[in-house]
Residue, then its C-alpha position, 0 to 999 in steps of 0.5 A: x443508511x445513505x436514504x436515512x440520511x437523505x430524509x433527515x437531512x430533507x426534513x432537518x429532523x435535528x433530534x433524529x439526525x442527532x441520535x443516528x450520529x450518536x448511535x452510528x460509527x463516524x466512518x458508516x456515516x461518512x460512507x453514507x455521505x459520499x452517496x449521497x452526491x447531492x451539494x445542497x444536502x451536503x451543505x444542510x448536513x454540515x450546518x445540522x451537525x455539531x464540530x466535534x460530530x464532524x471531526x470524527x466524519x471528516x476523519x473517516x472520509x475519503x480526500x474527496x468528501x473532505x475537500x467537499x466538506x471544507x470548501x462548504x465550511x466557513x474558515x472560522x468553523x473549519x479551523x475549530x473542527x481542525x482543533x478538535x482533531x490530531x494533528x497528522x489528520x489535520x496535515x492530510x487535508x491541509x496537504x491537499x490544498x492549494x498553498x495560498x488556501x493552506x496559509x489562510x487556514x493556518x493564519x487562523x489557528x493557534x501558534x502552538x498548532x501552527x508551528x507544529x502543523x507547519x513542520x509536519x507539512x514539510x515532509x514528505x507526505x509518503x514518510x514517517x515525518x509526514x504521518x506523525x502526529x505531535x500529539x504524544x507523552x513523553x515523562x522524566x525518566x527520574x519521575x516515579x510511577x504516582x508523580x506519572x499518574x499524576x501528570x497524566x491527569x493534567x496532559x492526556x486530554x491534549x494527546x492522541x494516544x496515551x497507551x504507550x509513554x515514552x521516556x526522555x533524560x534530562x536532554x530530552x534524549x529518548x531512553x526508554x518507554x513502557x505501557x500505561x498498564x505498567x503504572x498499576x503493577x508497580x510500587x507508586x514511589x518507583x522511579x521510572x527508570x528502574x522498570x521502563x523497556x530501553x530496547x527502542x525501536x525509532x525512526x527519522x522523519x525521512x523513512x519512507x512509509x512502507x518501511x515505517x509498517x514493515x517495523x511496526x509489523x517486524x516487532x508488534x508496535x502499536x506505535x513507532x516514535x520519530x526520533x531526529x539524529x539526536x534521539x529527540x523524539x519528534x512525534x509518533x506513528x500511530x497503528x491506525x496511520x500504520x494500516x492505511x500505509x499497508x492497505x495503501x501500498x498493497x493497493x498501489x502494488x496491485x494497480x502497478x501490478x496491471x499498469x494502472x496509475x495508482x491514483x486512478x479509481x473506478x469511474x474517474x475522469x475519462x482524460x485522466x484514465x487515458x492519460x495513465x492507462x494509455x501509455x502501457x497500453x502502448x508498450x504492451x503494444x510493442x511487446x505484442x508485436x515482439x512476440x508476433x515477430x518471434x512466431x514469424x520467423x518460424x513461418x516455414x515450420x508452421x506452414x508445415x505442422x499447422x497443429x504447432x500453432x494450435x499448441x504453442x499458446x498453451x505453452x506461452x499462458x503456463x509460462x505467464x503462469x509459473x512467472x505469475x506465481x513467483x512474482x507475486x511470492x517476491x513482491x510479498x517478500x518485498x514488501x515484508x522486507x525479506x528479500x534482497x537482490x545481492x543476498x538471496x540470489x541462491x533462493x532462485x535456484x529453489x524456484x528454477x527446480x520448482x518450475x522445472x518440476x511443473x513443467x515435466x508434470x504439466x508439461x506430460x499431461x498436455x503432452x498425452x493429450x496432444x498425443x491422443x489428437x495427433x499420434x504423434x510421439x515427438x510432437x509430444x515430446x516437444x511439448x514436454x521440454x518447451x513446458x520445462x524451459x518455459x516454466x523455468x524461464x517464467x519463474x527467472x523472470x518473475x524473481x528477477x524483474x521486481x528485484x531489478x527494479x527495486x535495486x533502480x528504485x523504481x516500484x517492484x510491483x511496477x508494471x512488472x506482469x507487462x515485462x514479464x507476459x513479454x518474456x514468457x511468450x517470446x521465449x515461449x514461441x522461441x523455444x516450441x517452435x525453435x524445438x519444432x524446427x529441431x525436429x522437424x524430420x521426425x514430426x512430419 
Protein backbone atom coordinates (compact mmCIF):
# COMPACT_ATOMS: atom_id res chain seq x y z
CA UNK A 1 0.00 0.00 0.00
CA UNK A 2 2.66 2.43 1.21
CA UNK A 3 4.93 2.05 -2.43
CA UNK A 4 1.19 2.19 -4.26
CA UNK A 5 0.64 5.35 -2.67
CA UNK A 6 3.92 6.81 -3.26
CA UNK A 7 3.50 6.20 -7.27
CA UNK A 8 0.36 7.61 -7.48
CA UNK A 9 1.10 10.53 -5.29
CA UNK A 10 4.42 10.98 -7.73
CA UNK A 11 2.50 10.68 -10.82
CA UNK A 12 -0.84 12.46 -9.33
CA UNK A 13 -2.80 9.82 -10.98
CA UNK A 14 -5.90 11.42 -9.64
CA UNK A 15 -8.30 8.52 -11.03
CA UNK A 16 -6.26 6.07 -9.46
CA UNK A 17 -5.23 7.47 -6.23
CA UNK A 18 -9.25 8.14 -6.23
CA UNK A 19 -10.41 4.62 -6.76
CA UNK A 20 -7.84 3.15 -4.02
CA UNK A 21 -9.33 5.85 -1.24
CA UNK A 22 -12.83 4.32 -2.34
CA UNK A 23 -12.15 1.09 -2.37
CA UNK A 24 -9.62 0.85 0.86
CA UNK A 25 -10.16 1.37 4.69
CA UNK A 26 -9.44 5.41 5.61
CA UNK A 27 -7.17 3.51 8.55
CA UNK A 28 -4.81 1.22 5.86
CA UNK A 29 -4.50 4.39 4.35
CA UNK A 30 -3.49 6.57 7.01
CA UNK A 31 -1.16 3.51 7.80
CA UNK A 32 0.27 3.83 4.56
CA UNK A 33 0.67 7.31 4.98
CA UNK A 34 2.95 7.51 8.13
CA UNK A 35 5.63 5.38 6.02
CA UNK A 36 5.71 7.29 3.55
CA UNK A 37 8.14 9.80 5.64
CA UNK A 38 8.46 12.21 2.88
CA UNK A 39 7.03 16.01 3.49
CA UNK A 40 6.36 16.97 -0.37
CA UNK A 41 4.56 13.74 -0.82
CA UNK A 42 2.42 14.37 1.95
CA UNK A 43 1.69 17.68 0.75
CA UNK A 44 0.59 16.33 -2.98
CA UNK A 45 -1.28 13.95 -0.96
CA UNK A 46 -3.47 16.51 0.64
CA UNK A 47 -3.92 18.58 -2.29
CA UNK A 48 -5.07 15.45 -4.32
CA UNK A 49 -7.81 14.20 -2.09
CA UNK A 50 -11.24 15.29 -1.56
CA UNK A 51 -12.25 17.02 2.74
CA UNK A 52 -14.73 14.26 3.35
CA UNK A 53 -11.71 11.55 2.02
CA UNK A 54 -9.40 13.35 4.37
CA UNK A 55 -11.61 13.37 7.64
CA UNK A 56 -11.97 9.55 7.55
CA UNK A 57 -7.79 9.69 7.25
CA UNK A 58 -7.13 12.37 9.75
CA UNK A 59 -9.47 10.27 12.04
CA UNK A 60 -7.71 6.94 11.68
CA UNK A 61 -4.04 8.71 11.98
CA UNK A 62 -1.92 8.65 14.95
CA UNK A 63 -1.54 12.56 16.88
CA UNK A 64 1.76 12.66 14.62
CA UNK A 65 0.53 12.45 11.12
CA UNK A 66 -2.31 14.39 11.97
CA UNK A 67 -0.62 17.44 13.58
CA UNK A 68 1.27 16.80 10.08
CA UNK A 69 -1.38 16.87 7.97
CA UNK A 70 -3.06 20.15 9.71
CA UNK A 71 0.32 22.03 9.70
CA UNK A 72 0.41 21.56 5.49
CA UNK A 73 -3.52 22.57 5.48
CA UNK A 74 -4.79 26.04 5.05
CA UNK A 75 -7.16 27.29 8.16
CA UNK A 76 -9.90 27.82 5.57
CA UNK A 77 -9.67 23.78 4.48
CA UNK A 78 -8.86 22.62 7.96
CA UNK A 79 -11.95 24.12 9.51
CA UNK A 80 -14.20 22.21 6.70
CA UNK A 81 -12.46 19.06 7.23
CA UNK A 82 -13.25 19.65 11.03
CA UNK A 83 -16.83 19.93 9.97
CA UNK A 84 -17.09 17.03 8.40
CA UNK A 85 -16.04 15.02 11.35
CA UNK A 86 -17.64 14.41 15.18
CA UNK A 87 -16.85 16.55 17.41
CA UNK A 88 -14.86 14.50 20.14
CA UNK A 89 -12.23 13.72 17.10
CA UNK A 90 -12.13 17.43 16.53
CA UNK A 91 -11.42 18.07 20.28
CA UNK A 92 -8.28 15.22 20.30
CA UNK A 93 -6.57 17.18 17.52
CA UNK A 94 -7.53 20.74 18.78
CA UNK A 95 -6.06 19.49 22.18
CA UNK A 96 -2.78 18.96 20.83
CA UNK A 97 -2.35 22.45 19.53
CA UNK A 98 -0.65 25.15 20.84
CA UNK A 99 -3.57 27.68 22.43
CA UNK A 100 -3.02 30.74 20.22
CA UNK A 101 -3.23 28.22 17.07
CA UNK A 102 -6.55 26.38 18.62
CA UNK A 103 -8.14 30.14 19.13
CA UNK A 104 -7.64 30.93 15.45
CA UNK A 105 -9.13 27.38 14.35
CA UNK A 106 -12.09 27.82 16.54
CA UNK A 107 -12.69 31.87 15.39
CA UNK A 108 -13.19 29.97 12.13
CA UNK A 109 -15.79 27.53 12.74
CA UNK A 110 -19.48 27.91 13.21
CA UNK A 111 -21.00 29.40 16.94
CA UNK A 112 -23.03 26.24 17.42
CA UNK A 113 -19.63 24.04 16.72
CA UNK A 114 -17.63 26.50 18.83
CA UNK A 115 -19.50 26.50 21.82
CA UNK A 116 -19.66 23.00 21.83
CA UNK A 117 -16.03 22.15 21.00
CA UNK A 118 -14.91 25.05 23.63
CA UNK A 119 -16.95 23.28 26.57
CA UNK A 120 -15.53 19.55 25.49
CA UNK A 121 -11.76 21.28 25.61
CA UNK A 122 -12.16 22.23 29.12
CA UNK A 123 -12.10 18.74 30.30
CA UNK A 124 -9.80 16.64 31.07
CA UNK A 125 -8.84 14.84 28.02
CA UNK A 126 -8.29 11.42 30.12
CA UNK A 127 -12.29 11.82 31.54
CA UNK A 128 -15.54 10.99 29.94
CA UNK A 129 -16.17 15.07 29.51
CA UNK A 130 -13.05 15.05 27.26
CA UNK A 131 -14.21 12.03 25.07
CA UNK A 132 -17.71 12.91 24.61
CA UNK A 133 -19.08 13.98 21.57
CA UNK A 134 -22.12 16.57 21.29
CA UNK A 135 -23.39 14.67 18.51
CA UNK A 136 -26.32 12.51 19.71
CA UNK A 137 -30.42 12.27 19.92
CA UNK A 138 -32.27 12.91 22.50
CA UNK A 139 -36.82 12.74 21.89
CA UNK A 140 -39.83 13.77 24.07
CA UNK A 141 -40.53 10.95 26.00
CA UNK A 142 -44.36 11.99 25.11
CA UNK A 143 -43.42 11.59 21.21
CA UNK A 144 -44.89 8.28 19.76
CA UNK A 145 -42.92 5.85 17.69
CA UNK A 146 -43.98 7.35 14.11
CA UNK A 147 -43.64 11.32 15.52
CA UNK A 148 -39.67 9.45 16.27
CA UNK A 149 -39.33 8.44 13.02
CA UNK A 150 -40.15 11.22 11.62
CA UNK A 151 -37.72 13.60 13.51
CA UNK A 152 -35.02 11.23 12.87
CA UNK A 153 -35.32 11.80 9.35
CA UNK A 154 -34.80 15.43 9.94
CA UNK A 155 -32.01 15.29 12.77
CA UNK A 156 -29.76 12.06 12.14
CA UNK A 157 -27.43 13.38 9.20
CA UNK A 158 -26.12 15.84 12.25
CA UNK A 159 -25.55 12.81 14.58
CA UNK A 160 -22.47 10.22 15.13
CA UNK A 161 -24.34 7.73 16.33
CA UNK A 162 -28.32 7.04 16.01
CA UNK A 163 -28.34 3.54 17.31
CA UNK A 164 -29.31 4.30 20.74
CA UNK A 165 -32.09 7.08 21.37
CA UNK A 166 -32.33 8.59 24.53
CA UNK A 167 -35.17 10.17 26.13
CA UNK A 168 -35.69 13.39 28.31
CA UNK A 169 -38.85 14.77 30.08
CA UNK A 170 -40.11 18.08 29.72
CA UNK A 171 -36.94 19.24 31.65
CA UNK A 172 -34.55 17.75 29.68
CA UNK A 173 -33.90 15.43 32.48
CA UNK A 174 -32.96 11.87 31.22
CA UNK A 175 -35.33 9.33 31.76
CA UNK A 176 -34.89 6.70 29.73
CA UNK A 177 -33.51 5.17 26.09
CA UNK A 178 -34.27 2.39 23.66
CA UNK A 179 -32.86 0.79 20.58
CA UNK A 180 -33.58 2.31 17.21
CA UNK A 181 -34.73 -1.47 16.54
CA UNK A 182 -37.44 -0.99 18.67
CA UNK A 183 -39.48 1.95 16.61
CA UNK A 184 -40.20 -1.20 13.89
CA UNK A 185 -41.54 -3.73 16.85
CA UNK A 186 -43.80 -1.22 18.09
CA UNK A 187 -47.46 0.07 17.41
CA UNK A 188 -46.66 3.69 15.30
CA UNK A 189 -49.11 5.79 17.85
CA UNK A 190 -47.37 4.25 20.98
CA UNK A 191 -45.89 6.82 23.27
CA UNK A 192 -42.57 6.32 23.79
CA UNK A 193 -42.58 6.09 27.56
CA UNK A 194 -44.57 3.27 27.55
CA UNK A 195 -41.72 0.89 26.09
CA UNK A 196 -38.40 2.94 26.68
CA UNK A 197 -35.56 0.83 29.12
CA UNK A 198 -35.40 3.55 32.53
CA UNK A 199 -32.45 1.45 33.93
CA UNK A 200 -29.93 4.27 33.17
CA UNK A 201 -26.41 3.81 33.17
CA UNK A 202 -24.80 7.60 33.35
CA UNK A 203 -21.65 9.15 34.07
CA UNK A 204 -20.22 12.96 35.03
CA UNK A 205 -18.28 14.79 32.86
CA UNK A 206 -15.17 14.04 35.76
CA UNK A 207 -15.19 10.21 35.40
CA UNK A 208 -11.97 9.14 34.65
CA UNK A 209 -11.77 7.32 31.50
CA UNK A 210 -10.97 3.73 32.74
CA UNK A 211 -13.85 3.72 34.88
CA UNK A 212 -16.16 5.06 31.84
CA UNK A 213 -14.88 1.19 29.65
CA UNK A 214 -15.06 -0.65 32.93
CA UNK A 215 -19.17 0.52 32.78
CA UNK A 216 -19.24 0.01 29.31
CA UNK A 217 -17.80 -3.63 29.48
CA UNK A 218 -19.71 -4.18 33.32
CA UNK A 219 -23.34 -3.84 31.33
CA UNK A 220 -22.56 -4.35 27.58
CA UNK A 221 -23.16 -0.45 26.40
CA UNK A 222 -22.27 0.39 23.17
CA UNK A 223 -22.70 3.63 24.24
CA UNK A 224 -22.62 5.68 27.63
CA UNK A 225 -24.39 9.08 27.93
CA UNK A 226 -22.59 11.94 30.24
CA UNK A 227 -24.99 13.38 32.21
CA UNK A 228 -24.29 16.72 34.72
CA UNK A 229 -25.58 16.69 38.53
CA UNK A 230 -29.05 17.16 36.92
CA UNK A 231 -29.50 14.47 34.65
CA UNK A 232 -29.03 16.55 31.59
CA UNK A 233 -27.47 14.60 29.28
CA UNK A 234 -24.35 16.52 27.93
CA UNK A 235 -23.04 13.96 25.41
CA UNK A 236 -22.35 10.57 24.67
CA UNK A 237 -19.19 8.07 24.90
CA UNK A 238 -19.29 6.06 21.87
CA UNK A 239 -17.77 2.04 21.75
CA UNK A 240 -15.14 3.09 19.57
CA UNK A 241 -13.74 5.97 21.99
CA UNK A 242 -14.45 3.17 24.48
CA UNK A 243 -11.72 0.88 22.91
CA UNK A 244 -9.06 3.16 22.24
CA UNK A 245 -9.57 4.06 26.22
CA UNK A 246 -8.97 0.05 26.87
CA UNK A 247 -6.24 -0.29 24.54
CA UNK A 248 -4.58 2.80 25.69
CA UNK A 249 -4.64 2.12 29.20
CA UNK A 250 -3.63 -1.78 28.78
CA UNK A 251 -0.61 -0.14 27.02
CA UNK A 252 0.03 2.70 29.62
CA UNK A 253 -0.10 -0.47 32.14
CA UNK A 254 2.51 -2.49 30.36
CA UNK A 255 4.95 0.35 29.82
CA UNK A 256 4.55 1.17 33.69
CA UNK A 257 4.89 -2.08 34.27
CA UNK A 258 8.73 -2.16 32.82
CA UNK A 259 9.38 1.67 34.22
CA UNK A 260 8.95 3.04 30.98
CA UNK A 261 7.12 6.58 30.50
CA UNK A 262 3.91 5.76 28.58
CA UNK A 263 4.10 8.48 26.24
CA UNK A 264 7.57 7.18 24.76
CA UNK A 265 7.80 4.89 21.44
CA UNK A 266 10.17 2.67 19.83
CA UNK A 267 12.51 5.11 17.99
CA UNK A 268 11.72 8.19 19.67
CA UNK A 269 14.15 11.31 20.43
CA UNK A 270 17.10 10.02 22.31
CA UNK A 271 16.80 13.13 25.04
CA UNK A 272 13.27 12.21 25.51
CA UNK A 273 13.99 8.29 26.17
CA UNK A 274 16.65 9.04 28.54
CA UNK A 275 14.84 11.72 30.50
CA UNK A 276 11.92 8.98 31.13
CA UNK A 277 13.93 5.63 31.33
CA UNK A 278 16.68 6.99 33.30
CA UNK A 279 15.27 7.94 36.44
CA UNK A 280 14.19 4.06 37.12
CA UNK A 281 17.01 2.91 36.02
CA UNK A 282 18.69 4.73 38.75
CA UNK A 283 16.21 3.46 41.57
CA UNK A 284 16.81 -0.15 40.31
CA UNK A 285 20.14 1.04 40.59
CA UNK A 286 19.91 1.27 44.44
CA UNK A 287 17.88 -1.51 44.82
CA UNK A 288 20.53 -3.72 43.38
CA UNK A 289 22.85 -2.40 45.64
CA UNK A 290 20.07 -3.34 48.52
CA UNK A 291 20.37 -6.91 47.50
CA UNK A 292 24.09 -6.77 47.02
CA UNK A 293 24.38 -5.63 50.82
CA UNK A 294 22.02 -8.39 51.72
CA UNK A 295 24.35 -11.17 50.41
CA UNK A 296 27.45 -9.20 51.93
CA UNK A 297 26.46 -9.68 55.30
CA UNK A 298 26.60 -13.56 54.80
CA UNK A 299 29.97 -13.48 53.44
CA UNK A 300 31.52 -15.69 56.16
CA UNK A 301 28.80 -18.51 55.39
CA UNK A 302 29.73 -18.31 51.62
CA UNK A 303 33.33 -18.12 51.82
CA UNK A 304 32.29 -21.65 53.52
CA UNK A 305 29.74 -23.58 51.38
CA UNK A 306 30.81 -21.69 48.13
CA UNK A 307 27.65 -23.96 46.08
CA UNK A 308 25.23 -21.48 48.16
CA UNK A 309 26.26 -19.01 45.78
CA UNK A 310 25.50 -21.01 42.75
CA UNK A 311 22.09 -21.82 44.16
CA UNK A 312 20.57 -18.70 45.77
CA UNK A 313 19.94 -17.17 42.27
CA UNK A 314 17.69 -19.64 41.55
CA UNK A 315 15.63 -18.94 44.44
CA UNK A 316 15.54 -15.08 44.22
CA UNK A 317 14.28 -15.62 40.15
CA UNK A 318 11.32 -18.24 41.26
CA UNK A 319 10.28 -15.64 43.91
CA UNK A 320 10.12 -12.75 40.98
CA UNK A 321 8.24 -15.42 39.33
CA UNK A 322 5.51 -16.22 41.71
CA UNK A 323 5.32 -12.45 42.45
CA UNK A 324 5.24 -11.72 38.84
CA UNK A 325 2.09 -14.13 38.42
CA UNK A 326 0.18 -12.31 41.09
CA UNK A 327 0.89 -8.98 40.16
CA UNK A 328 -0.35 -9.34 36.75
CA UNK A 329 -3.67 -11.39 38.26
CA UNK A 330 -4.27 -8.10 40.57
CA UNK A 331 -3.38 -5.59 38.08
CA UNK A 332 -6.22 -7.50 35.72
CA UNK A 333 -8.53 -7.38 38.55
CA UNK A 334 -7.69 -3.56 38.86
CA UNK A 335 -8.35 -2.70 35.96
CA UNK A 336 -11.93 -4.73 35.38
CA UNK A 337 -12.69 -3.02 39.04
CA UNK A 338 -12.99 -6.32 41.04
CA UNK A 339 -10.55 -5.86 43.49
CA UNK A 340 -10.22 -3.52 46.27
CA UNK A 341 -7.77 -3.08 49.17
CA UNK A 342 -10.17 -2.68 52.37
CA UNK A 343 -12.56 -5.48 51.06
CA UNK A 344 -10.47 -8.13 49.77
CA UNK A 345 -7.70 -8.66 51.92
CA UNK A 346 -8.95 -12.41 52.59
CA UNK A 347 -8.22 -13.09 48.94
CA UNK A 348 -4.26 -13.07 49.78
CA UNK A 349 -4.63 -15.87 52.06
CA UNK A 350 -5.76 -17.70 48.71
CA UNK A 351 -2.67 -16.56 47.03
CA UNK A 352 -0.17 -17.11 50.03
CA UNK A 353 -1.28 -21.07 50.21
CA UNK A 354 -0.83 -21.12 46.26
CA UNK A 355 2.88 -19.96 46.54
CA UNK A 356 3.39 -21.98 49.68
CA UNK A 357 2.16 -25.11 47.56
CA UNK A 358 4.69 -23.89 44.31
CA UNK A 359 7.39 -23.39 46.55
CA UNK A 360 7.10 -27.06 48.55
CA UNK A 361 6.69 -28.37 44.65
CA UNK A 362 9.31 -26.61 42.88
CA UNK A 363 11.05 -26.17 45.58
CA UNK A 364 11.43 -30.33 46.05
CA UNK A 365 12.48 -30.48 42.42
CA UNK A 366 15.47 -27.92 42.68
CA UNK A 367 16.04 -29.70 46.11
CA UNK A 368 16.67 -33.44 44.21
CA UNK A 369 18.68 -31.80 41.67
CA UNK A 370 20.92 -29.99 44.33
CA UNK A 371 21.33 -33.35 45.93
CA UNK A 372 22.46 -35.52 43.11
CA UNK A 373 25.38 -32.44 42.64
CA UNK A 374 26.23 -32.25 46.33
CA UNK A 375 25.11 -35.19 48.34
CA UNK A 376 24.01 -33.23 50.70
CA UNK A 377 20.49 -33.91 52.63
CA UNK A 378 20.37 -30.49 54.47
CA UNK A 379 21.58 -28.46 51.77
CA UNK A 380 18.72 -29.54 50.03
CA UNK A 381 16.32 -29.04 52.67
CA UNK A 382 17.40 -25.39 52.84
CA UNK A 383 16.43 -25.12 49.32
CA UNK A 384 12.95 -26.36 49.97
CA UNK A 385 11.84 -23.83 52.94
CA UNK A 386 13.63 -20.54 51.03
CA UNK A 387 11.50 -21.75 47.85
CA UNK A 388 8.56 -21.69 50.18
CA UNK A 389 8.94 -18.44 51.85
CA UNK A 390 10.15 -16.73 49.11
CA UNK A 391 7.19 -17.65 47.04
CA UNK A 392 5.05 -16.68 49.75
CA UNK A 393 6.75 -13.45 49.93
CA UNK A 394 6.81 -12.92 46.04
CA UNK A 395 3.12 -13.66 46.12
CA UNK A 396 2.32 -10.75 49.34
CA UNK A 397 3.96 -8.30 47.53
CA UNK A 398 2.65 -8.64 43.95
CA UNK A 399 -1.02 -8.49 46.10
CA UNK A 400 0.06 -5.65 47.82
CA UNK A 401 2.03 -3.04 46.04
CA UNK A 402 -0.16 -2.52 43.04
CA UNK A 403 -3.05 -2.28 45.77
CA UNK A 404 -1.16 0.25 47.97
CA UNK A 405 -0.41 2.21 45.13
CA UNK A 406 -3.92 2.44 44.13
CA UNK A 407 -5.05 3.57 47.53
CA UNK A 408 -2.25 6.81 46.95
CA UNK A 409 -3.63 7.09 43.84
CA UNK A 410 -0.77 6.50 41.94
CA UNK A 411 -0.79 3.76 38.75
CA UNK A 412 -1.13 0.29 40.22
CA UNK A 413 1.00 -0.92 37.06
CA UNK A 414 3.44 1.92 38.25
CA UNK A 415 6.79 0.59 38.34
CA UNK A 416 5.37 -2.05 40.30
CA UNK A 417 7.96 -5.15 38.63
CA UNK A 418 11.12 -2.68 40.19
CA UNK A 419 9.46 -2.67 43.76
CA UNK A 420 8.56 -5.95 43.68
CA UNK A 421 12.24 -7.72 41.99
CA UNK A 422 13.78 -5.68 45.12
CA UNK A 423 11.41 -7.49 47.61
CA UNK A 424 12.12 -11.10 46.02
CA UNK A 425 15.79 -10.94 45.84
CA UNK A 426 16.55 -9.19 49.28
CA UNK A 427 14.24 -11.67 51.01
CA UNK A 428 15.15 -14.17 48.86
CA UNK A 429 19.08 -13.99 49.71
CA UNK A 430 17.73 -13.20 53.61
CA UNK A 431 16.13 -16.19 53.87
CA UNK A 432 18.61 -18.82 51.83
CA UNK A 433 21.33 -17.61 53.05
CA UNK A 434 20.12 -16.73 56.72
CA UNK A 435 18.85 -20.62 56.87
CA UNK A 436 22.21 -21.42 55.58
CA UNK A 437 23.77 -19.67 58.29
CA UNK A 438 21.23 -21.73 60.61
CA UNK A 439 22.44 -24.85 59.68
CA UNK A 440 25.65 -24.31 58.92
CA UNK A 441 27.28 -27.20 61.25
CA UNK A 442 25.16 -29.61 59.33
CA UNK A 443 26.23 -28.38 55.63
CA UNK A 444 29.84 -28.52 55.95
Amino acid sequence: MEELLRQLIANRDVALLEQVLTTHYPVDIALALEELEDEELLKEFLAIANDEQLSDIIRESDPLLQREMVRHLSFKRTVAIFNEMPNDDVVDILGALNIDLRKQYLSLMKNSNREDLQIMLAYDPHTAGGLMTTEFITIREHLTVGQTLEKLREISPNTEVIDTLFITNDINTLVGWIDIRDLFLEDISKPLNQFMNTQLITVTPETDQEEVAQLSAKYDLSVVPVVNHRQVILGIITIDDIIDVLQEEFQEDILRMGGVSETEEIGGPFKESLKKRLPWLLVNLVTAFLASATVALFDGVIAQVVALAAISPIITGMGGNSASQTLALVIQGLTQGKLDLKEDKALVIKEIGLALTNGFVTGGVAAIVMFVFYHNFYLSLIVVLAMMINLACGAIFGYFVPLVLKALKQDPALASTIFITTATDVLGYFAFLGLAQLFLPLIL
